[in-house]
Each structure stands twice: as C-alpha cells, then as structure tokens.
N, C-alpha and C positions, 0 to 999 in steps of 0.2 A: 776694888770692890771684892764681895765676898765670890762672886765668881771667879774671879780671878785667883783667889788663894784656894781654891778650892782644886781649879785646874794645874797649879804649881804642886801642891801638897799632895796631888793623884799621881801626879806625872813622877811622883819621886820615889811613890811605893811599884808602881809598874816599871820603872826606868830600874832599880833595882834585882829588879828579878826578870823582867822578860826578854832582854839581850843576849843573857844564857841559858836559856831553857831547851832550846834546841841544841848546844852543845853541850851541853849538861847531858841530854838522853842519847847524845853518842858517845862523849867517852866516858860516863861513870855507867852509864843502862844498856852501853853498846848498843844500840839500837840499828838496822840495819836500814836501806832504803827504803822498802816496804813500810818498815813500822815507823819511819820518820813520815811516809807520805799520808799513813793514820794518823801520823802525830798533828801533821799541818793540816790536814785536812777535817779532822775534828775540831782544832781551834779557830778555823774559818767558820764551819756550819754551825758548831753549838751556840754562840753568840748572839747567830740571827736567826733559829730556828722559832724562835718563841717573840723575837722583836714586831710582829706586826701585831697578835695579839695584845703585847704590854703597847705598843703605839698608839691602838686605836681602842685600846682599856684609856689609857692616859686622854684621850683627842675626847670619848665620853663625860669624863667625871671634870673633865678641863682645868686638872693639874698636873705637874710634872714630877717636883722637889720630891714629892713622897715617894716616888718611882728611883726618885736620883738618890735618896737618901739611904733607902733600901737596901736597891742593886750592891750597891757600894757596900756597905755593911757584909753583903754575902759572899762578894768576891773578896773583900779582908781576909773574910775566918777562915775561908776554904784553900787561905793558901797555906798552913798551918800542915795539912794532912801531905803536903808535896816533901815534909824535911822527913818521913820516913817510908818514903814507896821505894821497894827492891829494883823494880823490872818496867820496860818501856809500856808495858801496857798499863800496869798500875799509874801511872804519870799521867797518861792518855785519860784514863779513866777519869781520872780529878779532873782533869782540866775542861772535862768536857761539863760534867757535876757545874761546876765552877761558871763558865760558860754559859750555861743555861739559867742558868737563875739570877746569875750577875748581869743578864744582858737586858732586864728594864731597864737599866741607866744608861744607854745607848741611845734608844731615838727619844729618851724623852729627855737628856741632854741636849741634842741638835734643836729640838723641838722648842725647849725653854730659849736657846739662843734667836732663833728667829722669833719666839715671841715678845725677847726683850727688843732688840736693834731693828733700827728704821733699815728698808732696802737701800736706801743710799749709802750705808755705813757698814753692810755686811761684811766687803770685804775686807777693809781695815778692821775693824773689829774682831772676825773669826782669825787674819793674821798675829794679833795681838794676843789672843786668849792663844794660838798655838803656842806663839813662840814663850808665854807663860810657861806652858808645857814641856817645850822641848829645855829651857836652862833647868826645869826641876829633873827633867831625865837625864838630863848630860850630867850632873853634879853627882844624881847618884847612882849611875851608871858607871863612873871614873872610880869615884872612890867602894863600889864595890869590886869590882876589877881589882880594886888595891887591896884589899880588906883578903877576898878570895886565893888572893899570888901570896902572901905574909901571910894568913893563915898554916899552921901545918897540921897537915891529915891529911882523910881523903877528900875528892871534892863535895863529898854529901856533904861531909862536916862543915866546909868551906860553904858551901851554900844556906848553912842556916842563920847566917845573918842577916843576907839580903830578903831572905823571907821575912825574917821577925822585922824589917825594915818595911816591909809592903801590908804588912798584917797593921804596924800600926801606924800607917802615911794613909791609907788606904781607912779606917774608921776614922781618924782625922778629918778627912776629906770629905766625907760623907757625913760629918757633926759639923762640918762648917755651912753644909746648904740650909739647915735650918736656919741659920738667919739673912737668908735672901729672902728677901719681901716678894710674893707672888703672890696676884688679883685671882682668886678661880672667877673665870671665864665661862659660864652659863653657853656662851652662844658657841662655842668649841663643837658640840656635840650634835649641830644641828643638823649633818649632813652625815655622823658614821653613827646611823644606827646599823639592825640588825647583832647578830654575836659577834663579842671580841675574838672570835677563834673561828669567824667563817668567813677563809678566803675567799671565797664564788664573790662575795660583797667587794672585800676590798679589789679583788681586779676586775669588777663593774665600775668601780669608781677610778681606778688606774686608766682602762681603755678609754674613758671619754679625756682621759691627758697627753695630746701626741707630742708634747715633748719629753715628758717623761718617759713615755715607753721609747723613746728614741734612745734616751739617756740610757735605761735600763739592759737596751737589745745591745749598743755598744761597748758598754761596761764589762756583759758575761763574753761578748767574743772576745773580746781583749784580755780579760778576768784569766780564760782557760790557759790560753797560752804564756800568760804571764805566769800562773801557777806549778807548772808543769815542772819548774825547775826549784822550784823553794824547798822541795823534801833533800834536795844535793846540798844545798849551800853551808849546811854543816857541815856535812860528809868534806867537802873539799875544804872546811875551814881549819878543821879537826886532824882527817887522816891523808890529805895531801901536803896542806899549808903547815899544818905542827903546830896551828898558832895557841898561845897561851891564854887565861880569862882575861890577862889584864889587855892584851894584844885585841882581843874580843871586845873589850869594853872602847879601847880607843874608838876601833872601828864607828861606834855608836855616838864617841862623844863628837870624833870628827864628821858625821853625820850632821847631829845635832848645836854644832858650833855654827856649823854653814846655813842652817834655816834659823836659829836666831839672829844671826849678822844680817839676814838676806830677807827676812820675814814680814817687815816695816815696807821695805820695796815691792816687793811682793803682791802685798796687799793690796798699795796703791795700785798698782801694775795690770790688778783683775778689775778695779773699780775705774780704772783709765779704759784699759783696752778690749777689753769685756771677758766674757768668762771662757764661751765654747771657742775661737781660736785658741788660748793658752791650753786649754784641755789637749786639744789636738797636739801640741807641740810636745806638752808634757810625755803623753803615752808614746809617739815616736822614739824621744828622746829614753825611754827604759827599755830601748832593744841594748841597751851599751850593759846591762845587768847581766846577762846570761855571756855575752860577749867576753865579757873580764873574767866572769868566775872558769867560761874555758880555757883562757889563755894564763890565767894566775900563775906563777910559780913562786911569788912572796907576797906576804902577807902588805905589804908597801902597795901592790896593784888593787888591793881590796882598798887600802886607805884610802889612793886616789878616787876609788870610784865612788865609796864615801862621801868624798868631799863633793864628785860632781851629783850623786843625787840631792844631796844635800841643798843647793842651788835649785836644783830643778822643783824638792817640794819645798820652797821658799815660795813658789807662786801655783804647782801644781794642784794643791791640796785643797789651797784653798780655792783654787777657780771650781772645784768642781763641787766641794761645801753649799760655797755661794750660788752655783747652780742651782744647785737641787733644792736651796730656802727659795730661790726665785720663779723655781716653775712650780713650787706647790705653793695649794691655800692654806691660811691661817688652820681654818678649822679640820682639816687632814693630813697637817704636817707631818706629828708622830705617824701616823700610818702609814704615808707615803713613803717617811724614811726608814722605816722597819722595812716597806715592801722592798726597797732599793736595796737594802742591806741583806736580806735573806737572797734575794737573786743574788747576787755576790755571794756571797756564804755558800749557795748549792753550786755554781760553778767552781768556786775556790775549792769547796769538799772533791768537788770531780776531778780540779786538772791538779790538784796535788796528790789524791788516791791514784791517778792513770802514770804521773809523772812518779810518784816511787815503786811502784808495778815494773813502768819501762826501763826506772833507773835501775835495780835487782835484776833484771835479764840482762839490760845489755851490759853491767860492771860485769856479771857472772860470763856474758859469751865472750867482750873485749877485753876484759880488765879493768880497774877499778880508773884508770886516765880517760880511756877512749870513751869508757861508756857513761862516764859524767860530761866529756865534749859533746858527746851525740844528741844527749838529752839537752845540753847546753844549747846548738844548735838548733835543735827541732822548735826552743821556744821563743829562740833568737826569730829564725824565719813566723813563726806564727807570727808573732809580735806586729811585723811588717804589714801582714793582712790587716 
C-alpha cells in the first residue's frame, strides 16, 4: 500500500544521512563532548517540543495526511542548508530548525496508524511497516558508506550526496501520502477542545489515564540514564575505535539486517505474549550498550552489539508502539503521542546535556579512555534502576 512505500522511500532519505551525523560533527566540525551533548540533545527535544500542539491541532480538525505531507516536505528542504555549515554549532542550529517544524509528521504518523489497523493487528502490522523501514535504511545506509569512502575530498564534500539523497527520498515520500485515501473524522475532536498549545488541558486529559502516566513516568527514568552516554558514542567511534564511514555504515546495516530478519517474529511475539512483559525485557536488556562501548577496543565489539540490539528492537519497538495505540483513545491519540514524545524529548534533552557536561570533565580530569568508561558505567548502573 501507499503507506507502506511511503515508509520505504522515508527511511531511505533518513538512512542516508543520519548514521553520520554525529560522526560527521566530530571529525570534520571536531566537535567536543559538550557540543556533541547539545548536539544530541537538541535532536531529541526539537522534534517533540511542538508535537503535542501539531497532535492535538491534527485530533481537532480529524486529519492527519496534511500534517504528514507537510512535515515531510520541511524536513526535505532543510537538509540542503547541513552541505555548507563550518562549525558544530551551525549543524546544531539546523537540525534543531529542521526538528521543529518537521515534527508534525510524528504523532500524526503513529496517529494515522492506529486509526487505520484493528487492535488485533497492531502488532504485526506496526512490525511490518518497520521492517518496511529499516531495508530502506539499510540499503541506503551501505551504499552511502560506500559512495562516502570512494569519494575523494574532504568529508563535507563526501557528505553531499547523502544529503541530495534525503532532500529528494524525503519530498518523495511525502508526495506519496497524498494518495492514501483518509475519512476526516468529525467525531476526533470531541474531547480535545480548548487551545492546541495549552498544556494545563492536555495533562488534565493525560492524569485521568493511569496507564499512560505509568508508561510515561517509566520511560523518562529509563530515558535519562539511557541518554547519558549517546553524546560519547561518536567520540569513541571516531577518536578511539578509528572507525571509517563505510565501517559506520556497517554498524547500521548490521543493525538493520537483524530487525528485518527478526521483525515478522517479533510482531507475532508482542501480539502472542503481550506488550508490557516484552517492554520490561527489552530496557534490561540495553544495559549491554554502555557496557560494550566501555570495553570496545575494535570496531568488530560495536558490530556484535549491532547485531544483538538489532534482535532486541525486532520485538522492543514495537511492543511499546503497540502499547501506547492501546492505552490511548481514538479521539486523543495524536495528543497522547505527542505528550509521550515530548516527555521523552525533555528527559532525552537532559540526560544527553548532563551526560556531555560530565563526559568533558571527566575525559579532561582522567583522559579521554577512563572518562568515557565512567560515564560508560554511570549509565550502565542507572540503566539497572
């Protein structure tokens, strides 16, 4: 279906360019720990800073596509301005630009998916449209990798193909949802009145749902110390491991080979065994992230672990998708999942701001091994909590 190519042809302009972006603004923008923990933690909060507004605009007018069609279109153009920024902050800057305006197609994506699929079918279904995703991202993830290393120049130069690949996968993508057929829904709106842009409403409508706020309060504790360490993992991909783009690009594809092969199981797996046990195993199971990138000393220990998350969002992902369509209503979905998304967002903003703050101290007091292990560890133990 047209969703389906929609999610393929996205996933090929994003697969293209966002596997090196962080190593991109360390070794062509030298970017240091601090301005990688702005780096990551602006591309967490910008996304969902504006997502409950466009959610519960979208749950109002009781359409999606135009939201989807949109977003899409401005995250295209805006990657265009990324093939000539000098300096990490300028990079930052875009992406945040970029982020913010591209993030209506966000819950009003999830939102269109739960209002096409029956709850009996979410999770095969939402595994299906992923793993759509991930062969468009593996495919051009590889051959940009390739394209980048055969390249000669610097890597700016090197990176401006994968852009002009995402600029035009990316308005593709977003000209294919117009021909998805979608009912506007009148009765969408009958419960998020008030303004699209006042919170006080939408968490009066969040507290009367105690599984959602369960969902939510679980998410940011786990969220923080999972984040803590995402501003290092360039640093140690880059200025420890030595690894090269196309060595980067593996990483991604052997990721993404493991949750297409595993995706189909998966599915069934959340629709069999239910969704909140698999959650639980899932988050245990990414204390082995911080783990590996401490102990790494080749680029082969990244692959393995690669391969094993790979396996684990084969079912993780989508158990907690299909959560989140099952504990919300029809008529509050976009809003619900913008709320869920910006809670995310502002923890993610925090524990990757705190996590390249502590990572710059302690590389500068221990040096650059000890003081990515420490921070390595601190989010290892969080994790556990």
């Amino acid at each position: 279906s047209d969703v389906y190519k929609r999610q393929i042809v996205n996933s090929l302009g994003s697969g293209a360019v966002n596997p090196f972006l962080g190593v991109y603004t360390v070794e062509q923008l030298n970017a240091s720990a601090s301005e990688m923990g702005w780096f990551n933690s602006i591309s967490n909060l910008a996304p969902n800073m504006m997502q409950v507004a466009w959610g519960k605009l979208s749950d109002k007018i009781g359409r999606r596509i135009p939201f989807i069609v949109i977003g899409g279109l401005i995250t295209a153009v805006l990657w265009i301005p990324l093939m000539f920024v000098t300096s990490a902050t300028q990079l930052i800057v875009v992406i945040a630009v970029q982020s913010l305006l591209g993030s209506m197609a966000t819950p009003t994506w999830t939102a269109l998916i739960g209002d096409l699929v029956h709850l009996s079918k979410r999770g095969i279904t939402t595994a299906t449209i992923n793993r759509s995703a991930a062969v468009g991202s593996l495919l051009a993830t590889l051959a940009a990798g390739y394209l980048m290393v055969m390249i000669k120049g610097t890597l700016q130069q090197a990176l401006f193909i994968p852009l002009l690949i995402a600029v035009f996968c990316g308005v593709v993508s977003s000209l294919v949802m117009i021909l998805v057929h979608e009912k506007p829904n009148p009765n969408l709106n009958s419960l998020s009145g008030g303004s699209v842009f006042s919170i006080a409403d939408v968490v009066k409508q969040v507290r009367s749902n105690t599984d959602f706020v369960r969902l939510c309060v679980s998410s940011a504790t786990f969220g923080f110390f999972m984040t803590l360490c995402w501003p290092l993992f360039s640093i140690t991909t880059i200025r420890v491991l030595n690894a090269s783009m196309l060595e980067v690009a593996l990483m991604s594809v052997i990721n993404g080979a493991a949750v297409i092969a595993l995706q189909p199981w998966g599915g069934k797996l959340v629709d069999r065994v239910g969704r909140r046990p698999l959650i639980v195993v899932y988050r245990l199971s990414l204390i082995l992230v911080p783990v590996f990138y401490a102990l790494a000393s080749s680029v082969y220990h990244l692959y393995l672990l690669n391969l094993i998350l790979g396996i684990l969002t084969a079912f993780g992902e989508v158990a907690i998708f299909a959560y989140l369509l099952d504990i919300t209503r029809e008529e509050l979905r976009g809003t619900f999942t913008a709320f869920y998304n910006l809670v995310n967002g502002i923890v993610f903003f925090t524990g990757s701001l705190v996590g390249g703050y502590l990572g710059n101290y302690l590389i500068g007091v221990f040096g650059l091994i000890l003081g990515l292990q420490l921070v390595y560890a601190l989010s290892a133990i969080g994790r556990c909590a």
